[in-house]
Every structure is written in C-alpha cells, then in structure tokens.
TISEKE-380171 format. One record per atom (N, C-alpha, C): residue in one letter; x negated, y, z. Coordinates in pm, whole numbers, padded with zeros to 5 digits, always signed. Each point is the difference from the previous one (the first is absolute). Layout:
REM residues N
AXYZ/...
//
This chain:
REM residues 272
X-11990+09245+10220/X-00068-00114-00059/X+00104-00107-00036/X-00043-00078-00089/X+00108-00102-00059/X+00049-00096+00128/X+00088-00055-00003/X+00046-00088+00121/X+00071-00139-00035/X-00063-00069-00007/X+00084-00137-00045/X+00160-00020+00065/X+00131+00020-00076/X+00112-00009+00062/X+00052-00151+00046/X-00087-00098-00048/X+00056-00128-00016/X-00106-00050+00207/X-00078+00135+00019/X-00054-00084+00114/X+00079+00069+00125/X+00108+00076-00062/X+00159+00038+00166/X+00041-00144+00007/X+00036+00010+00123/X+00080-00106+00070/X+00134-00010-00067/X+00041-00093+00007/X+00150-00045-00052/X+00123+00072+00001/X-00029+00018+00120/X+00111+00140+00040/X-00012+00089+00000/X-00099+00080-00030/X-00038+00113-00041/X-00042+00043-00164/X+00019-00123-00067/X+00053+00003-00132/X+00120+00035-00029/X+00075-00073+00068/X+00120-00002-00005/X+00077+00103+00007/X-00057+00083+00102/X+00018+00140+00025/X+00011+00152-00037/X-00134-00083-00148/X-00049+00099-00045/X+00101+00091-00132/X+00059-00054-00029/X+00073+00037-00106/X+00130+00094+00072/X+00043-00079+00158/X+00058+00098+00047/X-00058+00191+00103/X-00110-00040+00000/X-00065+00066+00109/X-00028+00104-00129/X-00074-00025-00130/X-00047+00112-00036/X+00115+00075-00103/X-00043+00151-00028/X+00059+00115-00051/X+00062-00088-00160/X+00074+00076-00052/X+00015-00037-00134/X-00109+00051-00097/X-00034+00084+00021/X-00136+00061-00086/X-00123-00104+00059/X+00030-00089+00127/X-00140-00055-00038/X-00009-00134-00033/X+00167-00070+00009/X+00001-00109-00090/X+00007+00011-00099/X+00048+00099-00081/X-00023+00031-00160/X-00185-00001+00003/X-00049-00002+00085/X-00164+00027-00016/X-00069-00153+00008/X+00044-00072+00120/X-00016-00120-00024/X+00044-00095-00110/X+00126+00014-00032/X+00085-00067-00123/X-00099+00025-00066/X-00033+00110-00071/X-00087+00054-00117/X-00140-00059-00024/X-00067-00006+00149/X-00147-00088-00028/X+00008-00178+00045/X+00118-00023+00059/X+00044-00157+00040/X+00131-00025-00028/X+00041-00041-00120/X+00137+00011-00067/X+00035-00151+00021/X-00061-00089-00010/X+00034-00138+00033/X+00015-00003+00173/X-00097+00060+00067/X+00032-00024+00181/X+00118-00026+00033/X+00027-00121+00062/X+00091-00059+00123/X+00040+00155+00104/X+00076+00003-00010/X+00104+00053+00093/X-00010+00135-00023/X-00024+00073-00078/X+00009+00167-00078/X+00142-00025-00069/X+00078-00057+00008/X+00093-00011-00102/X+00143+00046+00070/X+00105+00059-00079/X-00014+00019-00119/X-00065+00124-00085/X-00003+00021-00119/X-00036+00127-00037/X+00027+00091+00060/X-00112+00100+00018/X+00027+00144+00054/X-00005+00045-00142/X+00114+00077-00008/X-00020+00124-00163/X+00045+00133+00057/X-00088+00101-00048/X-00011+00127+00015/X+00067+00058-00075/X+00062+00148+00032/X+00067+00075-00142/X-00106+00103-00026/X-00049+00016-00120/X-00096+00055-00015/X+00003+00145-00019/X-00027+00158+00007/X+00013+00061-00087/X-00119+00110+00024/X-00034+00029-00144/X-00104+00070-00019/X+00012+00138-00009/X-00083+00054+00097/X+00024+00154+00002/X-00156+00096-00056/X+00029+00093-00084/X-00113+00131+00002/X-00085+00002+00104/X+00057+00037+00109/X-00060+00062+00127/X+00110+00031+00092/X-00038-00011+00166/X+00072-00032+00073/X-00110+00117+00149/X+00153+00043+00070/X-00095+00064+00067/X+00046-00106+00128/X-00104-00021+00113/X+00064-00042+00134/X-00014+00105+00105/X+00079-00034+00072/X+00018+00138+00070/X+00031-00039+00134/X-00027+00067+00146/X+00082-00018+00126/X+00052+00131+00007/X+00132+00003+00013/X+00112+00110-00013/X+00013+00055+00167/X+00078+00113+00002/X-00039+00080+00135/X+00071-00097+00115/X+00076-00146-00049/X+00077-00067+00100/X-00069-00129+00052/X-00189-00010-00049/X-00080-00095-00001/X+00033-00127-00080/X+00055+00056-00111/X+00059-00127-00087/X-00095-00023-00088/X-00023-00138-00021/X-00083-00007-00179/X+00076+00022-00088/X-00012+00073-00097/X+00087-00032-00101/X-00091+00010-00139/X+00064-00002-00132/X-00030-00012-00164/X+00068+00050-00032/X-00060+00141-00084/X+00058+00034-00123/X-00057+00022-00097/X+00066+00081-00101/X-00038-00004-00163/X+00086+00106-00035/X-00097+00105-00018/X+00082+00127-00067/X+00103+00096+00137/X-00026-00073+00138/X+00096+00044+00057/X+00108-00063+00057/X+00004-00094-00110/X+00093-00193+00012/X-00032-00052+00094/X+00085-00013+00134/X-00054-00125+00105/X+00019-00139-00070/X-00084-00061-00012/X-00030-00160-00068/X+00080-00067+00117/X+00103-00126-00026/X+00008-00111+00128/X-00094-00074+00027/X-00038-00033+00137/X-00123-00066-00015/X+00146-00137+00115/X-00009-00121-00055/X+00062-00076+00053/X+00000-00136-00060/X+00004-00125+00051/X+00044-00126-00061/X-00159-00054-00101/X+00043-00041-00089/X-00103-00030-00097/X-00019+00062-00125/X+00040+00171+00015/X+00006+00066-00060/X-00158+00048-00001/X-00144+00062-00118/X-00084-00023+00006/X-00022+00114-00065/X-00108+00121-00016/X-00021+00101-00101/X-00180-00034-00031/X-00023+00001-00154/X-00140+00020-00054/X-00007+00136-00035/X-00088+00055+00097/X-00038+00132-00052/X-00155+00024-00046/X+00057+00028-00162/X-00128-00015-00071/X-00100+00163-00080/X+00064+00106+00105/X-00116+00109-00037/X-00042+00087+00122/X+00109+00029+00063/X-00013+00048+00093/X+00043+00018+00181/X-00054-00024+00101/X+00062-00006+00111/X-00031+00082+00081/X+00104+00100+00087/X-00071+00110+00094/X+00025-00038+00111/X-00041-00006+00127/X-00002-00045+00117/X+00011+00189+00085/X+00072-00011+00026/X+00090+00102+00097/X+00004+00002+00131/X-00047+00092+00078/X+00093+00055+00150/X-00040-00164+00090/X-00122-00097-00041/X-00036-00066+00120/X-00080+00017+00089/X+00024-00086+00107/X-00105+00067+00120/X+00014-00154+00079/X-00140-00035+00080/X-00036-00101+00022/X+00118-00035+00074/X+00101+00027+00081/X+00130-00021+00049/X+00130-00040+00012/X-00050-00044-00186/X+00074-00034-00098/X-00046-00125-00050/X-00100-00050+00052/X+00002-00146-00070/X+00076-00098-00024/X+00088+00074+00117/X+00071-00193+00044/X+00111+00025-00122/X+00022+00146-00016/X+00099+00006-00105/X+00002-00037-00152/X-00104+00001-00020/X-00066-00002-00161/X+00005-00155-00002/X+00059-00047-00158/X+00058-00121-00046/X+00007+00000-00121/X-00185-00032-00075/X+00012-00011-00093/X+00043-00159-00111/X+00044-00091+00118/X+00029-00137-00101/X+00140+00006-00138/X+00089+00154+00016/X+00027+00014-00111/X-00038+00060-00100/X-00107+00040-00018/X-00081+00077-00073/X-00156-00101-00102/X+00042+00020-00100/X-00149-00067-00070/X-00059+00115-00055/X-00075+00058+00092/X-00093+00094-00054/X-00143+00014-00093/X+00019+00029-00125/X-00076-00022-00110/X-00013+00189-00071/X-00021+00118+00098/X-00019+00070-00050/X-00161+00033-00106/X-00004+00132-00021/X-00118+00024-00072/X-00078+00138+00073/X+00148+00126+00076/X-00081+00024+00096/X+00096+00032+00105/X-00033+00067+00132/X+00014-00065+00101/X-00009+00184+00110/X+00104+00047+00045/X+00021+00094+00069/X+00044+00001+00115/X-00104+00064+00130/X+00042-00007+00129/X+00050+00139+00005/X+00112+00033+00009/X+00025+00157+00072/X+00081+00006+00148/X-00063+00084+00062/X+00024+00043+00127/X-00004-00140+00090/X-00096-00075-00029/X+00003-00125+00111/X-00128+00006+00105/X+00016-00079+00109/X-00130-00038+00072/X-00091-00116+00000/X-00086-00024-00090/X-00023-00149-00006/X-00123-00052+00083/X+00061-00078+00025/X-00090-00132+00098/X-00064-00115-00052/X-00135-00025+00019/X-00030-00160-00070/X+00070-00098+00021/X+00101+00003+00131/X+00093-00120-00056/X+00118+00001-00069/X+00051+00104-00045/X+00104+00051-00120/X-00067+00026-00175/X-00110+00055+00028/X-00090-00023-00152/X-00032-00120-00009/X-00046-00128+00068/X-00048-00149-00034/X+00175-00042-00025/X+00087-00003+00050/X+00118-00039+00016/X+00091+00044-00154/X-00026+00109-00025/X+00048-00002-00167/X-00094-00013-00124/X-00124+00029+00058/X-00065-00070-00126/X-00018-00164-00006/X+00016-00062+00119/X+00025-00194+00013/X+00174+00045-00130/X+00068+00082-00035/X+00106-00015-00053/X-00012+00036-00138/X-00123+00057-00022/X-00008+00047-00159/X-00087-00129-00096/X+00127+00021-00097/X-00031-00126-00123/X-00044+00036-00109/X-00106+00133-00023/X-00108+00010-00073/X-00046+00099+00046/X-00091+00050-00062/X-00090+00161-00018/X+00049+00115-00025/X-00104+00092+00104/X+00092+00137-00019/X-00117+00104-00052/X+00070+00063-00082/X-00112+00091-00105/X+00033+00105+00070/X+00108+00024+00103/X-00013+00179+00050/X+00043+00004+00153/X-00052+00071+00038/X+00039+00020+00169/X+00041+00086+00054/X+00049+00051+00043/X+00038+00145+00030/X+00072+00008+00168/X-00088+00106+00095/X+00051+00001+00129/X+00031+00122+00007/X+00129+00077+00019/X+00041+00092+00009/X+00082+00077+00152/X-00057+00091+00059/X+00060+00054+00128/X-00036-00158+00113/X-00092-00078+00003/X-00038-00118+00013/X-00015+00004+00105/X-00114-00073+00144/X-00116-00010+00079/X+00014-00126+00013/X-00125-00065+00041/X-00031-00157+00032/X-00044+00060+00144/X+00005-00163+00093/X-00017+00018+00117/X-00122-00051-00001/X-00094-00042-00082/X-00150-00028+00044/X-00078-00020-00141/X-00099+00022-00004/X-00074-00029-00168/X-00036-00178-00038/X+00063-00049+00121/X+00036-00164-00047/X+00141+00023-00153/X+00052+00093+00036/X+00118-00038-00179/X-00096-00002-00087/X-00097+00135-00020/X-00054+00000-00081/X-00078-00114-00062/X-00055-00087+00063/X-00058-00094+00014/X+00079-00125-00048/X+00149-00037+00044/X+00063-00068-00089/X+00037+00045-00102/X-00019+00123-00030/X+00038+00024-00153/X-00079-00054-00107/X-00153+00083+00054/X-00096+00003-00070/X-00071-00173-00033/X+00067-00065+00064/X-00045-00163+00032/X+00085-00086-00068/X+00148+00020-00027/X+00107-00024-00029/X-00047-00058-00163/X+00040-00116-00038/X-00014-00081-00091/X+00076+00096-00133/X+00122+00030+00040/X+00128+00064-00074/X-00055+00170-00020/X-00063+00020+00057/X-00113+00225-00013/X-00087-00065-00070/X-00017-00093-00049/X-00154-00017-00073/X-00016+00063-00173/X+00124+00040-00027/X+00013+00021-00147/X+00084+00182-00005/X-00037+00051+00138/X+00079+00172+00013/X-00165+00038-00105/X+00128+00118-00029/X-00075+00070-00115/X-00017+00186+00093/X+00138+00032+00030/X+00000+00128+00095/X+00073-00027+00111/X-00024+00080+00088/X+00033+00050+00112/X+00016+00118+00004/X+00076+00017+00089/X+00095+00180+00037/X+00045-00029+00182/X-00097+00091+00064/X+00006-00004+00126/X+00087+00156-00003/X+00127+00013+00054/X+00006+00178-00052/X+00116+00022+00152/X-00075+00086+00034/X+00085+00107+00133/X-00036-00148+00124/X-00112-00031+00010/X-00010-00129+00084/X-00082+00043+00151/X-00026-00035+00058/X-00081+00018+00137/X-00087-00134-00044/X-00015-00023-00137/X-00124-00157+00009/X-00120+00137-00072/X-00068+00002+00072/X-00157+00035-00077/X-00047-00009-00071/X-00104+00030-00060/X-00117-00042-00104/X-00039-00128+00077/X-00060+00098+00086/X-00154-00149+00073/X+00103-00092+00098/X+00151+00014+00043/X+00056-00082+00008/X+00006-00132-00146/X+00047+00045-00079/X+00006-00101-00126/X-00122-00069+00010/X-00076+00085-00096/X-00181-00062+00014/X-00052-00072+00081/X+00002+00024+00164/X-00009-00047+00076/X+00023-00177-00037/X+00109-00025+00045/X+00097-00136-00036/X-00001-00040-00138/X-00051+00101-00144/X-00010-00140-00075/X-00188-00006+00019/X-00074+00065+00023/X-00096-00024-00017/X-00062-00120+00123/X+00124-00087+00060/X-00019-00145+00076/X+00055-00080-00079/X+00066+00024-00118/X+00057-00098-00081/X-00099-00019-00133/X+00044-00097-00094/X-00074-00013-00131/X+00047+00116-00071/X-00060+00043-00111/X+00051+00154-00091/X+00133-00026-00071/X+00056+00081-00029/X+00123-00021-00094/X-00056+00002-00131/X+00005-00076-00091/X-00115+00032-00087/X+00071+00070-00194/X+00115-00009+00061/X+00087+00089-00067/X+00079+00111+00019/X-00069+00065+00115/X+00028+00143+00024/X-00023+00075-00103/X+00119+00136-00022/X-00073+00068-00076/X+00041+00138+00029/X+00075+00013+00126/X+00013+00174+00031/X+00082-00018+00177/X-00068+00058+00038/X+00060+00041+00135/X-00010+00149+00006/X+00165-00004+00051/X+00049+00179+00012/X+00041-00020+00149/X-00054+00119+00075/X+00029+00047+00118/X+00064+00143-00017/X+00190+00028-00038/X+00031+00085+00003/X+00064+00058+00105/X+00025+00157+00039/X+00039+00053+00082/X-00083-00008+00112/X-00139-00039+00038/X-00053-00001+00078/X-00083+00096+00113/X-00003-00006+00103/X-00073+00085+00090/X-00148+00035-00012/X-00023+00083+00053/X-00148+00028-00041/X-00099-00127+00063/X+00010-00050+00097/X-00037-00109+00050/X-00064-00105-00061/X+00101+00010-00119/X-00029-00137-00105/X-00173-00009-00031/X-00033+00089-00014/X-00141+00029+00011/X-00087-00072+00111/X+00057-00053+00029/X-00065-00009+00206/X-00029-00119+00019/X-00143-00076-00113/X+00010-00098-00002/X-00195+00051-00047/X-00068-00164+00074/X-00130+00029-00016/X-00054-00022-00173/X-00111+00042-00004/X-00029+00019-00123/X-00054-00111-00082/X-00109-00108+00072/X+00011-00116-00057/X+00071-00096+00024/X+00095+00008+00081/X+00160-00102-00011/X+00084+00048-00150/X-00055+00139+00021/X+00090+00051-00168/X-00034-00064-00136/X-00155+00023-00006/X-00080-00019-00114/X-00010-00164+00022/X-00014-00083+00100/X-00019-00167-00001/X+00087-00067-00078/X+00199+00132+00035/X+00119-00072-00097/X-00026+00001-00111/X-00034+00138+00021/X-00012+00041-00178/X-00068-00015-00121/X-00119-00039+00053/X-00067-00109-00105/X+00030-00142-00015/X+00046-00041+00078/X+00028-00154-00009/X+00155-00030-00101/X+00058+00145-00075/X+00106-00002-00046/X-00045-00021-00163/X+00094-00025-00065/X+00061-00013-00135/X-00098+00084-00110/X-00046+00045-00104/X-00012+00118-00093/X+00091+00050+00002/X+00019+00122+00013/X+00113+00059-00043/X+00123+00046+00109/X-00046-00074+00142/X+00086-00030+00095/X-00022+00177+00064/X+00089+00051-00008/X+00056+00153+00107/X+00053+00027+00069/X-00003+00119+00128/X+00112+00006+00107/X+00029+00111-00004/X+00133+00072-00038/X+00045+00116+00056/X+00069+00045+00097/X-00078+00151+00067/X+00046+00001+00094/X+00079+00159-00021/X+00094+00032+00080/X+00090+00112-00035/X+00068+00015+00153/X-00077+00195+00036/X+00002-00021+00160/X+00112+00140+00015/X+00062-00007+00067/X+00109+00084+00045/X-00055+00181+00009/X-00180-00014+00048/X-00043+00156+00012/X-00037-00042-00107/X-00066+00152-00043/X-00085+00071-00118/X-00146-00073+00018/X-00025-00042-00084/X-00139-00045-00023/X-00099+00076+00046/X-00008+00107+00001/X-00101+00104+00109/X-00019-00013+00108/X+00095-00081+00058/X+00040-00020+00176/X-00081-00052-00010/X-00036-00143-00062/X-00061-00126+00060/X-00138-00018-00098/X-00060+00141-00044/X-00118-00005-00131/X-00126-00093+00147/X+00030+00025+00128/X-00127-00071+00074/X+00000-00120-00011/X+00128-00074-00003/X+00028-00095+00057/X-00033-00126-00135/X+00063+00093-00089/X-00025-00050-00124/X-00139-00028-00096/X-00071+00109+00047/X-00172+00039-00010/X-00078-00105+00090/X+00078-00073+00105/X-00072-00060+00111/X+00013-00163-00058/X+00071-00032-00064/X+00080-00098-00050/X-00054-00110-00149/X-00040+00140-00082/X-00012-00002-00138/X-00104+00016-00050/X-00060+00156+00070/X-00117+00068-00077/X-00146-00081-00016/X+00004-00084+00052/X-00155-00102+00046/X+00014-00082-00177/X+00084-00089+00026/X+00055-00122-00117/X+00042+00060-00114/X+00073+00097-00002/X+00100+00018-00135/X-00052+00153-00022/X+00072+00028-00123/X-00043+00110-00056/X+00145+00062-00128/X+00009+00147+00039/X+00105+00006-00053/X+00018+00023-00139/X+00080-00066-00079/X+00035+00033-00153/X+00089-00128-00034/X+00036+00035-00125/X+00133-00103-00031/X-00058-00160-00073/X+00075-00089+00024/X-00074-00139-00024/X-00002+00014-00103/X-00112-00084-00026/X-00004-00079-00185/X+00060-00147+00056/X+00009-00042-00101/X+00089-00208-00014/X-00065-00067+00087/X+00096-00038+00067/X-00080-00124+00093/X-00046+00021+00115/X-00026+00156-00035/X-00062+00065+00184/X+00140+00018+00115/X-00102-00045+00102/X+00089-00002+00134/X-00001+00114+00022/X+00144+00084+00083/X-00027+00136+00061/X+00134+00021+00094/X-00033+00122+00061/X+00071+00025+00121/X+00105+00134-00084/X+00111+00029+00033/X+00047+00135-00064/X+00058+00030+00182/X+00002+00147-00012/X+00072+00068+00146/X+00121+00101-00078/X+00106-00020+00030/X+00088+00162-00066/X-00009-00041-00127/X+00030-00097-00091/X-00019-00025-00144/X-00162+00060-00053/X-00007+00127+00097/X-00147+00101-00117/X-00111-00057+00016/X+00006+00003+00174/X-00176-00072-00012/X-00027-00149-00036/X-00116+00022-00065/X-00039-00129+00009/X-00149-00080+00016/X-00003-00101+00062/X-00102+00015+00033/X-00044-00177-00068/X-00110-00016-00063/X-00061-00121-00068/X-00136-00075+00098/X+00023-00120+00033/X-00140-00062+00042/X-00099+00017-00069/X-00114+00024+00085/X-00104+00061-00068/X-00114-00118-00086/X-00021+00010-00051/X-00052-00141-00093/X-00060-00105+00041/X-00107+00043+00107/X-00109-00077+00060/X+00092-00036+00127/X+00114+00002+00004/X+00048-00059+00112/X+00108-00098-00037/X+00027-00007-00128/X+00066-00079-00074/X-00027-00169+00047/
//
C-alpha cells in the first residue's frame, strides 16, 4: 500500500538513500525525483536482452544467461528482458539465493523447467513482472501445494495467458482445475496442453471437469497426450467424457477435448 515518505522520522530519512538497494532508489528517484535526501542520482546501465535463462547451477549459485552466456549480474548494471525468461533447477531452498533487483522483467512468456515451486517463490517473481504474460509453460516441474496455482491463476500479470503447456509434470489435471477454479477465470485462455502425461491425468471428478469447462472461452481446448496407448485408459476416459461430450471433430468456436492428437471429443450442446 502507498506509504507517505515525508511521515519517517528525520533520521530515518536520512537514512534512506543510504539503507536502500540501488535498484530501489532508482525506484524512488523515478516516482519522487524532487525528495530531500534520495540524492544523488542513481543511474542504471541498461541493457536489453531477447531472453534470459535464470538458473541455480550444481554449486547453489544464481546465475544469468543467454544462449549459454553467463550475464554479470553486479553494480548498477541492469538487464530488460523483453520475450522470454526460463526459470531453471529452483527449489524452495533457494530463495535466499534468488536476486531479482537486477533484472526488469517484461517478458511475453515465461518457462519453469525442472523447478519446485512454492507460493512464496511464485508471489515473489510475479511482485517482479512488469507486464503480461501470454504463455506459460511448466516443464519436468512440481509445486508444493495447489496454493501456486492459485497465485497464478489470481495474478494480475496471467490475466492476458493465451496457452499453457504443463509437459512431463507431476501437476495434474484436477490439480490445475482444482486451484484455478478458486480464482476468477482467465478469460483469455485459449489452449491448455498436458503433454507426456500419466494415465492419472484422468483422475479428476467429473463435474469439477465440466464446471471448468464451461465457464471457458468459445473456442477454448485442452490437449492431452498420455505416454500409454489410448486403449489402456478407453475406461477412464469413457468415465470422464462419455456423459457431456461426444466424439467428432469441432466446427468454429466449439470447445473440445483431443487425447493422442486422434480423439476428440466436443461438449455436448445442451451443456454448453
């Protein structure tokens, strides 16, 4: 919440210009450029990158790269990364390590691979993202409770994802569902893929399924693509589907489920 700076004590004004980071007097400078005792200029060196991966390396280090490039992260040296950022090899153990005040993160989408995420590491980098993200992607992933999901799905900055790609994950169907269906809808969804998945994925009740799934987009689809043969899981899938949907290929605008690229399965009209 906003905080009047002019109602600190004297000496703790005074202070302030020494006490805080350089990234966050460049933050104050920026919205209180006349304020008593921010002075002198903080200036940043700016430089703008494609995409940037962050990473904790096998020696528990944070580090940045690009292409492979370890980035310096030091001084008032600053990177805008404006398409893409992958988040790498974290695990809640690692917080204290992660230091994003050189980083102005302004991607478009947004890759977790091989991490463990926690609601206080997902609230903690999206408080760091400086717009909207049209893509998400959790790869070789797990969250430690369906609270992430929940800051995702709640998250001011997810309000404009278009897809998602949950792929080789231990997060669920009715895990996902679960957690956004406590949040408001994304109301610009327009494909969730669950690839490489276990037969399990299935293992989710039937009007928690159908409650998401009407409350979605025209047009809005999920594919799913499961490691066995589609024969394995014809019960599971029959138990799931066969009530609501009905199989054949969409016309425009219709919502539908695909399994294995072949099947497919369309909401059935009157449930529209």
């Amino acid at each position: 919440m906003p905080f009047p700076l002019e109602s600190l004590p004297y000496g703790l004004r005074r202070r302030l210009r020494e006490l805080a980071t350089p990234y966050e007097v460049n933050m104050f400078q920026t919205a209180a450029p006349n304020y008593s005792y921010l002075q002198p200029i903080q200036k940043g060196i700016y430089q703008r990158r494609f995409g940037v991966e962050l990473t904790i390396d096998e020696h528990s280090n944070f580090l940045a790269r690009e292409f492979w490039q370890i980035l310096p992260i030091s001084g008032f040296l600053r990177y805008r990364i404006c398409r893409y950022t992958v988040i790498s090899n974290y695990k809640p153990i690692h917080i204290s390590k992660y230091n994003l005040e050189h980083f102005s993160l302004a991607p478009r989408c947004i890759n977790f691979y091989r991490c463990t995420i926690d609601p206080a590491f997902i609230q903690y980098f999206v408080d760091h993202l400086e717009r909207r993200i049209r893509m998400l992607a959790l790869c070789e992933t797990s969250i430690t409770s369906r609270d992430v999901i929940k800051v995702i799905c709640a998250a001011n900055v997810f309000k404009s994802l278009t897809y998602i790609r949950i792929s080789d994950c231990d997060i669920s169907m009715a895990t996902w569902i679960g957690g956004a269906l406590k949040t408001p809808r994304i109301k610009t969804l327009k494909q969730i893929e669950f690839f490489g998945a276990q037969p399990t994925v299935f293992d989710i009740k039937r009007h928690k399924f159908l409650k998401y799934f009407r409350a979605q987009r025209k047009g809005f689809n999920i594919h799913i693509t499961i490691d066995s043969h589609i024969n394995e899981v014809s019960d599971e899938i029959s138990a799931l589907f066969d009530k609501h949907f009905q199989r054949r290929q969409p016309r425009k605008h219709e919502k539908f489920v695909t399994v294995n690229f072949n099947t497919c399965f369309v909401l059935r009209k009157k449930y529209r």
